[in-house]
Structures are given as C-alpha cells and as structure tokens.
ROVEXMAR-660239 format. One line per field, with one value per residue: x negated, y, z negated of N, C-alpha, C in turn; residue in three letters; residue number from 1. Coordinates in Angstrom, 3 decimals. Atoms other than C-alpha are relative to their C-alpha. Layout:
BEGIN
n.east: c(X ...) $
n.north: c(Y ...) $
n.up: c(Z ...) $
ca.east: c(X ...) $
ca.north: c(Y ...) $
ca.up: c(Z ...) $
c.east: c(X ...) $
c.north: c(Y ...) $
c.up: c(Z ...) $
lomi: c(ala ...) $
guro: c(NUM ...) $
This chain:
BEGIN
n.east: c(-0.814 0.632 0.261 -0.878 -1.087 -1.554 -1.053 0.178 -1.604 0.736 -1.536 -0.225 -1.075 -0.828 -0.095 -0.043 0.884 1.424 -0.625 0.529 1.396 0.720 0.014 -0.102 1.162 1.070 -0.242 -0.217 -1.321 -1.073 -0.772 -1.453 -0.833 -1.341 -0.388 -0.054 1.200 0.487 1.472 0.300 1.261 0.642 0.332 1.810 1.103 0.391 -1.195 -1.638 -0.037 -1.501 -0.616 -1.142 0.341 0.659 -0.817 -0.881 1.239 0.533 -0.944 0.252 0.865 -0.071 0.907 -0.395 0.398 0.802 1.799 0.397 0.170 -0.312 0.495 -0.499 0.731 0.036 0.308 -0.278 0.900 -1.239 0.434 -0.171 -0.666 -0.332 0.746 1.233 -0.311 0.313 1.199 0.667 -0.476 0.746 0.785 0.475 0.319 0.858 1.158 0.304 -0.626 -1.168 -1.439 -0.920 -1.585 0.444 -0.864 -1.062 -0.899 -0.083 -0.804 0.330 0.084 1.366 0.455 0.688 0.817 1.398 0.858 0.744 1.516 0.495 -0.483 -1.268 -0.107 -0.588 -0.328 -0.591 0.510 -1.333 -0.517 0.764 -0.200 -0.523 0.341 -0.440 -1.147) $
n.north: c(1.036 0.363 0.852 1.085 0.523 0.164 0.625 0.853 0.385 0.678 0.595 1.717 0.614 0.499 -0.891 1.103 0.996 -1.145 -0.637 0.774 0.046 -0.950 0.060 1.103 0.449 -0.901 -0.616 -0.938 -0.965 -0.085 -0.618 0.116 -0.078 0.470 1.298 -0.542 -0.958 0.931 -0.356 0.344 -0.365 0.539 -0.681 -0.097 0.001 -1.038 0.032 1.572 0.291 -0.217 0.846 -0.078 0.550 -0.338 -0.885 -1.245 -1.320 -0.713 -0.673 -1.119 -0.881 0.062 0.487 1.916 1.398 1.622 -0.537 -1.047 -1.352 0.277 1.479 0.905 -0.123 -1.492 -0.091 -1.247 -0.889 -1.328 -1.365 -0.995 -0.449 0.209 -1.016 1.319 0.499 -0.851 -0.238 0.733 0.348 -0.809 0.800 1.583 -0.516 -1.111 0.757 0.944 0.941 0.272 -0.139 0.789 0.035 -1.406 -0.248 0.199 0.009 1.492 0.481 0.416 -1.163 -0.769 -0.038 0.808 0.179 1.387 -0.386 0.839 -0.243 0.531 1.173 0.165 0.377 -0.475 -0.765 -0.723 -1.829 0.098 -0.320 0.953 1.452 1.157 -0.529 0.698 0.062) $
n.up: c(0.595 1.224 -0.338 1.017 -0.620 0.853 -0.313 -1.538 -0.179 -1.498 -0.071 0.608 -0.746 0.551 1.279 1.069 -0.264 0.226 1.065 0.353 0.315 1.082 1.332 0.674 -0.116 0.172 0.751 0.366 1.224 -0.922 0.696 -0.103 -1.454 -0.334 -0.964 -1.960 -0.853 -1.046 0.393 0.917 0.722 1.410 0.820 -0.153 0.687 -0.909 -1.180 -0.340 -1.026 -0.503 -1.224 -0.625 -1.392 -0.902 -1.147 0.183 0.464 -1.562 0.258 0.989 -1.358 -1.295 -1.150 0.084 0.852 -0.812 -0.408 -1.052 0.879 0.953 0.732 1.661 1.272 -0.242 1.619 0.515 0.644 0.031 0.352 1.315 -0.131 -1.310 -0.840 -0.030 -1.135 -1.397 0.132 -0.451 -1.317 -1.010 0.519 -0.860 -1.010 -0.312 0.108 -1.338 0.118 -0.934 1.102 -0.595 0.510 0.584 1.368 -0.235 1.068 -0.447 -0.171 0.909 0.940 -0.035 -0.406 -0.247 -1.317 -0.642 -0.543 0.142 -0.049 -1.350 -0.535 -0.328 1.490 -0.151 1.313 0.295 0.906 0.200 1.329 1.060 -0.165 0.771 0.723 0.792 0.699) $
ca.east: c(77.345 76.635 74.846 77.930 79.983 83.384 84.862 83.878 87.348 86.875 89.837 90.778 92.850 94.340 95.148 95.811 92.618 90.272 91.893 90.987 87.389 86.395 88.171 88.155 84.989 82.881 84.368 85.090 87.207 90.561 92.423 95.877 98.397 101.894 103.390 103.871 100.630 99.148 95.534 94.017 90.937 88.044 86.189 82.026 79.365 79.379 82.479 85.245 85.478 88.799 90.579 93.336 94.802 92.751 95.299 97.268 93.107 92.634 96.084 94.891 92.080 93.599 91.411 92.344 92.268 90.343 87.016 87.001 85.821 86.436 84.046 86.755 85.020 85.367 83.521 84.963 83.892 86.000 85.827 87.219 89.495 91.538 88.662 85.872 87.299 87.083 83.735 82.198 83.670 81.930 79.032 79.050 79.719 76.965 74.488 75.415 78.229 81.530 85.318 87.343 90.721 90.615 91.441 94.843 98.180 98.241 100.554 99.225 99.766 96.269 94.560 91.994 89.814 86.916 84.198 81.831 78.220 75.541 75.850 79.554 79.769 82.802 83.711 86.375 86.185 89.721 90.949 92.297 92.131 91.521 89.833 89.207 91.744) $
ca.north: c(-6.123 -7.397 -10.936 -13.193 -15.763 -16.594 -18.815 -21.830 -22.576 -26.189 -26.731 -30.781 -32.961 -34.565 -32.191 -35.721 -37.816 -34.273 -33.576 -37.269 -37.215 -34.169 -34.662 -38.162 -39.280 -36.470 -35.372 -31.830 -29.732 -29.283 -26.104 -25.885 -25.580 -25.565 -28.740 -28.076 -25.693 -26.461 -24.983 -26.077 -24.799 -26.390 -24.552 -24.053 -23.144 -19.242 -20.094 -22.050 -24.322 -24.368 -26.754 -26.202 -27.823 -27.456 -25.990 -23.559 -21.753 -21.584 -20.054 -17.351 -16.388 -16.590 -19.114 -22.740 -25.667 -28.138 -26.590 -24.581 -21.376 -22.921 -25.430 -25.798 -23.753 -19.918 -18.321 -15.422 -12.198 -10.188 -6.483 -3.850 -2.180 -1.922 0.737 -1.966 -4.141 -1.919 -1.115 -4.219 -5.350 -2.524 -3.408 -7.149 -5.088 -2.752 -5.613 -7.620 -9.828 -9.970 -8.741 -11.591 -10.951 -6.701 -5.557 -6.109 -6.565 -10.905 -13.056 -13.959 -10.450 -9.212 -7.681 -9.154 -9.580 -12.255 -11.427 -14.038 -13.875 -14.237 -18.058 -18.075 -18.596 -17.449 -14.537 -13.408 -9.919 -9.848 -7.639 -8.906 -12.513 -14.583 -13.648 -15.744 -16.690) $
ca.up: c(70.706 67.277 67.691 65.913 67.004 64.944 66.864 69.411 71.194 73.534 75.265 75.000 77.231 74.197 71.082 68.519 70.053 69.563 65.931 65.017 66.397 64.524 61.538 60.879 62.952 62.111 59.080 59.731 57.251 58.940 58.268 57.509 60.404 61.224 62.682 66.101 66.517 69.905 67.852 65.483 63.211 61.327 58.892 59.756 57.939 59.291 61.821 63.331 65.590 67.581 69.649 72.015 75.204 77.997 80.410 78.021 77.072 81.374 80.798 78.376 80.638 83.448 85.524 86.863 84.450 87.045 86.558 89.348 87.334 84.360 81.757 78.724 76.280 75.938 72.768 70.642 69.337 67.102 66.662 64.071 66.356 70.135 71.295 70.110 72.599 75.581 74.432 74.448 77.785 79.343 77.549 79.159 82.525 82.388 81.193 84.511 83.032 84.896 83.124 83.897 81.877 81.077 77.335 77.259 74.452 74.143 73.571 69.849 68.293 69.302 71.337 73.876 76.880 78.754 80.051 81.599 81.413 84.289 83.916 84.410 80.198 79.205 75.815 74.392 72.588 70.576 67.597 65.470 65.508 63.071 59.551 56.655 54.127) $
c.east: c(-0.754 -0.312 0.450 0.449 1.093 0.523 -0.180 1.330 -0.427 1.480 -0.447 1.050 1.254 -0.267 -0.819 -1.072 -0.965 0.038 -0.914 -1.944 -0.891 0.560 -0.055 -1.558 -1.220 0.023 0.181 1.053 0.690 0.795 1.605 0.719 1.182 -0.169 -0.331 -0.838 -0.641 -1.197 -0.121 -1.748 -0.891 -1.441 -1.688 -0.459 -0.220 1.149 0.571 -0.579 1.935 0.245 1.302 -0.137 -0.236 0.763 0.996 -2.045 -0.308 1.013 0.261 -0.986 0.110 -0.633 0.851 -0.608 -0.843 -1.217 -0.637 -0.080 0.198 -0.692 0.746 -0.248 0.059 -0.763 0.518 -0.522 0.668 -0.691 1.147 1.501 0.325 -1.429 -0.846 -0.009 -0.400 -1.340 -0.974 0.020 -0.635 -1.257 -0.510 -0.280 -1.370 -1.347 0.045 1.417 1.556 1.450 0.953 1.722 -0.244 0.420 1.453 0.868 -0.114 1.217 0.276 -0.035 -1.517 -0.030 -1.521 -0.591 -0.845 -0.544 -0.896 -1.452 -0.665 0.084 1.485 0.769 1.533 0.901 0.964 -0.162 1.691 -0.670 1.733 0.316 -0.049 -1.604 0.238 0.852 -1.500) $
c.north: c(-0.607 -1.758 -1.092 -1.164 -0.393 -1.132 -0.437 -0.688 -1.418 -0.250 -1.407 -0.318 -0.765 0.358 -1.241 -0.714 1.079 0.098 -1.526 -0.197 1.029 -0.144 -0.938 -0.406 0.845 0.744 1.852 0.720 0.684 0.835 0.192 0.387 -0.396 -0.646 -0.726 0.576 -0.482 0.727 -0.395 0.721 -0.670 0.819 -0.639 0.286 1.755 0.004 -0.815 -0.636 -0.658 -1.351 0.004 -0.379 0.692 0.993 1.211 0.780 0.294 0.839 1.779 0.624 0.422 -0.579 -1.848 -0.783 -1.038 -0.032 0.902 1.313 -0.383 -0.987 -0.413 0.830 1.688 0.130 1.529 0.802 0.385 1.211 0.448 0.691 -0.397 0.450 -1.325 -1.393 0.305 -0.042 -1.074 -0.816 0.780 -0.174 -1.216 0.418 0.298 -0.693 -1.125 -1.462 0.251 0.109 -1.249 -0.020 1.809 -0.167 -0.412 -0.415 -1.384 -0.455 -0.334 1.294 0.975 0.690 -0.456 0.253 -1.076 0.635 -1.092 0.404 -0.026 -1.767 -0.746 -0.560 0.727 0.677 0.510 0.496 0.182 1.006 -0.397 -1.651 -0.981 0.735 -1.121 0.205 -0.098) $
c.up: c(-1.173 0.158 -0.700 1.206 -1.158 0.151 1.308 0.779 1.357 0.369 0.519 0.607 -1.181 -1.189 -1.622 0.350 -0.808 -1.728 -0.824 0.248 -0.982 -1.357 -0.847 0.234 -0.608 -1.064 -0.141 -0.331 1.232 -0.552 0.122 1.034 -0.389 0.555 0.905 0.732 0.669 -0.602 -1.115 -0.236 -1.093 -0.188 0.019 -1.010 1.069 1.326 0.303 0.973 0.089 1.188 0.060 1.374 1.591 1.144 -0.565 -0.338 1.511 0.003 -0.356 1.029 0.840 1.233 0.061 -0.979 0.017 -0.387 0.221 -1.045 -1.185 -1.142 -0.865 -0.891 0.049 -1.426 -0.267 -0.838 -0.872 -0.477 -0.853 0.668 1.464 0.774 -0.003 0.957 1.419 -0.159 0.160 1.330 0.835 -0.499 0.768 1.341 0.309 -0.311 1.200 -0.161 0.924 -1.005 1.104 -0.146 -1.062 -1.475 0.507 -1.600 0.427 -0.903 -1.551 -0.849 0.279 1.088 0.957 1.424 0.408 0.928 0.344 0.400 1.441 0.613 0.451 -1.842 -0.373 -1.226 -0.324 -0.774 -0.638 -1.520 -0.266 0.009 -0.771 -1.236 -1.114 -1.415 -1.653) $
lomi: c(unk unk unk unk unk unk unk unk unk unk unk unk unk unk unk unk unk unk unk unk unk unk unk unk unk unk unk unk unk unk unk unk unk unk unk unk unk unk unk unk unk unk unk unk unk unk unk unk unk unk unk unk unk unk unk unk unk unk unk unk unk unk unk unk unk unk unk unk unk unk unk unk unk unk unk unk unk unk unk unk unk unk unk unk unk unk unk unk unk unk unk unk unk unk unk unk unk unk unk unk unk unk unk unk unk unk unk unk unk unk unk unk unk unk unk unk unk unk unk unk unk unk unk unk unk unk unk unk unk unk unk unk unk) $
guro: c(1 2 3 4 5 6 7 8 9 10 11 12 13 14 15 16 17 18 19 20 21 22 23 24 25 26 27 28 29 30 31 32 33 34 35 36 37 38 39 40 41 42 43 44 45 46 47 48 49 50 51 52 53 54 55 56 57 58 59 60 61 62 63 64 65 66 67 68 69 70 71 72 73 74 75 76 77 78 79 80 81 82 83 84 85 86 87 88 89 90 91 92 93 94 95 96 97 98 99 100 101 102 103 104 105 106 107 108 109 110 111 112 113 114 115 116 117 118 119 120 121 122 123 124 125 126 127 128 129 130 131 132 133) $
C-alpha cells in the first residue's frame, strides 16, 4: 500500500455545529457543496478533511453508530482501479488487519471496501472517490 492518506472522514453528531467549528472557528477552507449534502469537504494542505453524520458513515461500513465497534472516524485510501481495491484489502488481511466491509459496488458511484487495522482503526480503500478539482 502506498503510504498516503486523502481523506480523514469524522463522523459528527451535528453536521451545522461541525461545519461552523472548522470553518468559522478554525478557519478551514470549505469546499463547495450542494445544499442538502449530508458531507461536506475542507481543503488540506496534502488532503481533505471530511465530515459526515455519525450514523449514516457506521452505515457505510456497516458497524453500529454507539461505539460499539465503531470510534467516528474511518480514513481513506484511493486507488487507480476496481482490482487495486481487492488488492489492498488482501494486503491489510495478510498483514494481520481485519476486512470489515469486502470490495464491493457503493452507493456513491464507486467502488469500495474497510478494512480495520490491529488497533480496531478503521480504512477505506475506494476507487474512485474523490480527486481534485
């Protein structure tokens, strides 16, 4: 696996409270969005950081919202193609990490998977996902 990250996703009990602390309190650059989008993106230095609500990203994974298996926070990889997907998922396997949500077609036009580490950390490996403008 190539040693990036892209894209820190925390999921947030309250979309409009999270949106205001990072972009007002903390000043970070807030990228454009539809309306209604329950995600939002602001623009790093080398990567995003993402926030969406807490119970539709346990959603995406597939794990309860409470906790239980779950801290909030998944981080993403992206790769080049579908195969590069598979590939690094067996990859996380075969280094001791755990497939939590297989490759798979998602809901967002991509492709995708999670894999969580030995500490229970928790990656998604997606093509294609998000790419800058």
């Amino acid at each position: 696996m190539d040693p990036r990250i892209t894209v820190v996703t925390l999921g947030v009990a309250d979309l409009d409270t999270s949106i205001q602390f990072y972009r007002d309190g903390l000043g970070l650059p807030l990228r454009e969005r539809e309306p209604d989008s329950d995600i939002v993106f602001f623009t790093l230095e080398g990567t995003w950081l993402a926030l969406y609500p807490r119970e539709l990203l346990a959603e995406d994974v597939t794990v309860p919202a409470d906790g239980e298996g779950f801290s909030g926070v998944t981080i993403a990889h992206n790769v080049s193609t579908k195969s590069a997907v598979e590939a690094v998922l067996e990859e996380a396997a075969v280094a001791g990490g755990r497939i939590v949500k297989p490759a798979q077609e998602v809901f967002w036009g991509g492709y995708s998977g999670y894999f969580s580490d030995p500490d229970g950390h928790l990656w998604e490996v997606a093509y294609p996902m998000l790419t800058e403008e």
